[in-house]
C-alpha positions in Angstrom: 0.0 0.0 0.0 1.2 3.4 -0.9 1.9 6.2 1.5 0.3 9.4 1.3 3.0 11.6 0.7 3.8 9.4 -2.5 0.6 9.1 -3.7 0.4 11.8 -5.9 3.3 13.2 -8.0 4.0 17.1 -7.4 2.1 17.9 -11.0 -1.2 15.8 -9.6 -0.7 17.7 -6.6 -0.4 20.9 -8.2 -3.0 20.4 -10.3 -5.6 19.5 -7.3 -4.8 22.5 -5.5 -5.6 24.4 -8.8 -8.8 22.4 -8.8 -9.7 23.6 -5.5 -9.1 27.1 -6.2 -10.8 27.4 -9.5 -13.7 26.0 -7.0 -13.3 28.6 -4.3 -13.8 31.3 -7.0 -17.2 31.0 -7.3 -18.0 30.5 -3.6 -17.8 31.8 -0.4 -16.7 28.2 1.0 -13.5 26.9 2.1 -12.1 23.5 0.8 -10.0 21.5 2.3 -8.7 18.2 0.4 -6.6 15.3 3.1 -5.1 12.3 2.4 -4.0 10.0 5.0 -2.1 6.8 4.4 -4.3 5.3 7.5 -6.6 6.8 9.8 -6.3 3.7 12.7 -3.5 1.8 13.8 -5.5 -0.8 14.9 -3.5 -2.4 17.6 -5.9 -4.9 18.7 -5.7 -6.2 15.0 -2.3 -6.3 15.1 -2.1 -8.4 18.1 -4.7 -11.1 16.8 -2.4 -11.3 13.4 0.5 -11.7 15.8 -1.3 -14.3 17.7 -2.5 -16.3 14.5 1.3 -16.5 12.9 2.6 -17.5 16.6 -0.1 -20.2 16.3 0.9 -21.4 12.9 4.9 -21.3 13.5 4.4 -23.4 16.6 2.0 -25.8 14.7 4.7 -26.3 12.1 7.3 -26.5 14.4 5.4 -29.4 16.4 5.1 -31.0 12.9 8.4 -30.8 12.0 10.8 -31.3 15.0 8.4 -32.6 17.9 9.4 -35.8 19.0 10.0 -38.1 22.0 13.8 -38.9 23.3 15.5 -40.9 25.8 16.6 -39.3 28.7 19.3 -40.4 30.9 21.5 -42.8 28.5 20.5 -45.8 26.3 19.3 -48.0 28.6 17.3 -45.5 30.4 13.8 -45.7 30.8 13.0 -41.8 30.7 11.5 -39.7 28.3 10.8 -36.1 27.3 9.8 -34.4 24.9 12.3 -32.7 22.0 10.1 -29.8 22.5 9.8 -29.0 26.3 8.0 -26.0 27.6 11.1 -23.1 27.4 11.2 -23.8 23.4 7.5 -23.5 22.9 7.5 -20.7 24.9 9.9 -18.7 22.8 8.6 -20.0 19.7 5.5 -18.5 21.0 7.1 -15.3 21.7 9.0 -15.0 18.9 5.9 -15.7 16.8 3.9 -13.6 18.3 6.5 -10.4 18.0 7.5 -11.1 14.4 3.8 -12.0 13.4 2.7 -8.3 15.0 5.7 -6.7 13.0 4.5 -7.6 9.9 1.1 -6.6 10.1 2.9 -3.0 10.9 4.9 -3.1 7.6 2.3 -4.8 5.8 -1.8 -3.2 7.2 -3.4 -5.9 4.9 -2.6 -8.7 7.0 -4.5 -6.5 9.8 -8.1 -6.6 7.6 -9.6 -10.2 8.2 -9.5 -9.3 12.2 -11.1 -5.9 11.6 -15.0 -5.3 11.1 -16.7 -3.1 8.9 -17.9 -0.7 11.9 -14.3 -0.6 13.9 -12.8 1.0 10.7 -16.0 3.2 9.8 -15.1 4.2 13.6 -11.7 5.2 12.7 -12.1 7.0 9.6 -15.1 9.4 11.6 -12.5 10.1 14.2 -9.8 10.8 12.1 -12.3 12.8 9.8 -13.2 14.6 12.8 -9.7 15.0 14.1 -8.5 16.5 10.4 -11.5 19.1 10.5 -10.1 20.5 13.5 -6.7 20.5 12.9 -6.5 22.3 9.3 -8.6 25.3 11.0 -12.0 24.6 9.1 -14.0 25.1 12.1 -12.6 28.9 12.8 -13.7 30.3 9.0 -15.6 33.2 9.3 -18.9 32.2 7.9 -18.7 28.7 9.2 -18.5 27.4 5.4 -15.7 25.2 5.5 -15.9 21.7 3.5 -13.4 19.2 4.2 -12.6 16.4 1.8 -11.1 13.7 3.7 -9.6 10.2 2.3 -8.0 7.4 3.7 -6.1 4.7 1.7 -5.9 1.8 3.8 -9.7 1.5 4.7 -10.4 3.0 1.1 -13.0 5.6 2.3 -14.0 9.0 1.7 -15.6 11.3 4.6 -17.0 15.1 3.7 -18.0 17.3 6.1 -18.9 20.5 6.3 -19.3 22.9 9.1 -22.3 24.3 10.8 -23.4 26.4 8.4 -23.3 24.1 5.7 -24.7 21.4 7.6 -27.9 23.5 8.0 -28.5 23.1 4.4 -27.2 20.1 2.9 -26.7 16.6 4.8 -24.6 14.0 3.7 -26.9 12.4 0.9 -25.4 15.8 -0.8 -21.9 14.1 -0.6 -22.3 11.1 -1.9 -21.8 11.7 -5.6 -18.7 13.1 -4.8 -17.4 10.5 -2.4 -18.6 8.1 -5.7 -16.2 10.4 -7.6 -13.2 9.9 -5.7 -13.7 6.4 -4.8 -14.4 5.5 -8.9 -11.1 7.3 -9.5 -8.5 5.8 -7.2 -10.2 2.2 -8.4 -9.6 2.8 -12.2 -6.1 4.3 -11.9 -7.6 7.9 -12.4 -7.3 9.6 -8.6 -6.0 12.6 -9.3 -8.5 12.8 -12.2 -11.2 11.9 -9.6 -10.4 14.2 -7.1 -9.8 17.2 -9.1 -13.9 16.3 -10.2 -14.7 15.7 -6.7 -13.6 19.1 -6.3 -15.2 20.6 -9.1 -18.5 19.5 -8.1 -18.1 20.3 -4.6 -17.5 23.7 -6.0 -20.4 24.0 -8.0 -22.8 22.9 -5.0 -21.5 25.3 -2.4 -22.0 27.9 -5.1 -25.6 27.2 -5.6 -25.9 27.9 -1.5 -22.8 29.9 -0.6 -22.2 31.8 -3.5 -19.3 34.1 -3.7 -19.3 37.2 -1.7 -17.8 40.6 -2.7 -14.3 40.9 -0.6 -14.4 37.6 0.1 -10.9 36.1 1.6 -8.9 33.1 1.0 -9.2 31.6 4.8 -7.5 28.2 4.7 -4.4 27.5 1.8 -5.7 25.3 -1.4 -2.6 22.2 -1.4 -3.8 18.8 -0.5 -3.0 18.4 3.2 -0.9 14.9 4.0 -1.2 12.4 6.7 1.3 9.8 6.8 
């Protein structure tokens, strides 16, 4: 999975911040384009994934190199196992701790121990989180639109603040979260954003039309969350 700072070259990113200022010119909105390479870590996934490849080293282990030895000399009666509990144990560990590792450097291995509402969870957090902390809550008029979308969970959140709330819900964002999401599927993201965009341009304008003296608030580049 890419990161988000790689995502994009520097001329799809130039061109999307472009896109969202040709928008801005015809409304009294602020818009606010995110990309983050995840918005979770998802720790508890992590463990289980650790857990499983513990549980499948040791299994193979067993297969491979359990056994029961003599103890004690040839003509000793004792056994024990080739296996005893301190090997297990570290094999355990060791499993365990590599297993978790590679779900780190490799999120897929995270997604069969995730469910559909945990990572809805996430994104609406991080959504939430990235609202706040690229300023679109203190815009004058309360018009601020933020475009928010996360690669590893492969969703797209839009929200606007209160004013724009009052008037369209989020059955108005749909199309455009269909627009982004269609893009990054076919290859075409930039292409999909940059419509994304456009359109979210051309709605706040039929609502929030621009205003005479109207300021730039918030800066138009695509704002990165690795």
């Amino acid at each position: 999975m890419k990161r988000a700072s790689t995502f994009f070259t520097e001329v799809e990113r130039s061109a999307i911040s472009q896109a969202v200022q040709e928008a801005e010119e015809k409304t009294s909105g602020e818009i606010v384009t995110v990309l983050a390479t995840a918005s979770g870590r998802y720790d508890r996934a992590e463990d289980l994934f650790g857990l499983t490849f513990a549980l499948v080293v040791l299994i193979l282990c067993w297969a491979l190199f359990q056994d029961v030895r003599s103890v004690g000399g040839e003509w000793s009666t004792g056994q024990a196992l080739a296996l005893g509990l301190v090997p297990v144990l570290v094999i355990i560990f060791a499993g365990f701790s590599l297993g978790a590792a590679m779900s780190t450097w490799i999120p897929a291995f995270k997604l069969p121990f995730l469910t559909r509402k945990e990572i809805e969870a996430e994104v609406d957090r991080s959504a939430a989180g990235a609202f706040q902390r690229f300023r679109l809550r203190g815009t004058a008029a309360a018009t601020g639109v933020l475009i928010y979308i996360s690669l590893f969970e492969r969703m797209v959140r839009v929200i606007g603040d209160d004013a724009i709330a009052r008037k369209l819900d989020q059955a108005y964002w749909e199309q455009i979260n269909a627009l982004i999401i269609d893009g990054i599927r076919s290859g075409r993201a930039a292409e999909g954003l940059q419509q994304a965009i456009a359109q979210c341009g051309d709605l706040l304008a039929e609502y929030f039309p621009i205003e005479p003296g109207d300021v730039n608030e918030l800066t138009n580049e695509l704002r990165i969350i690795d």
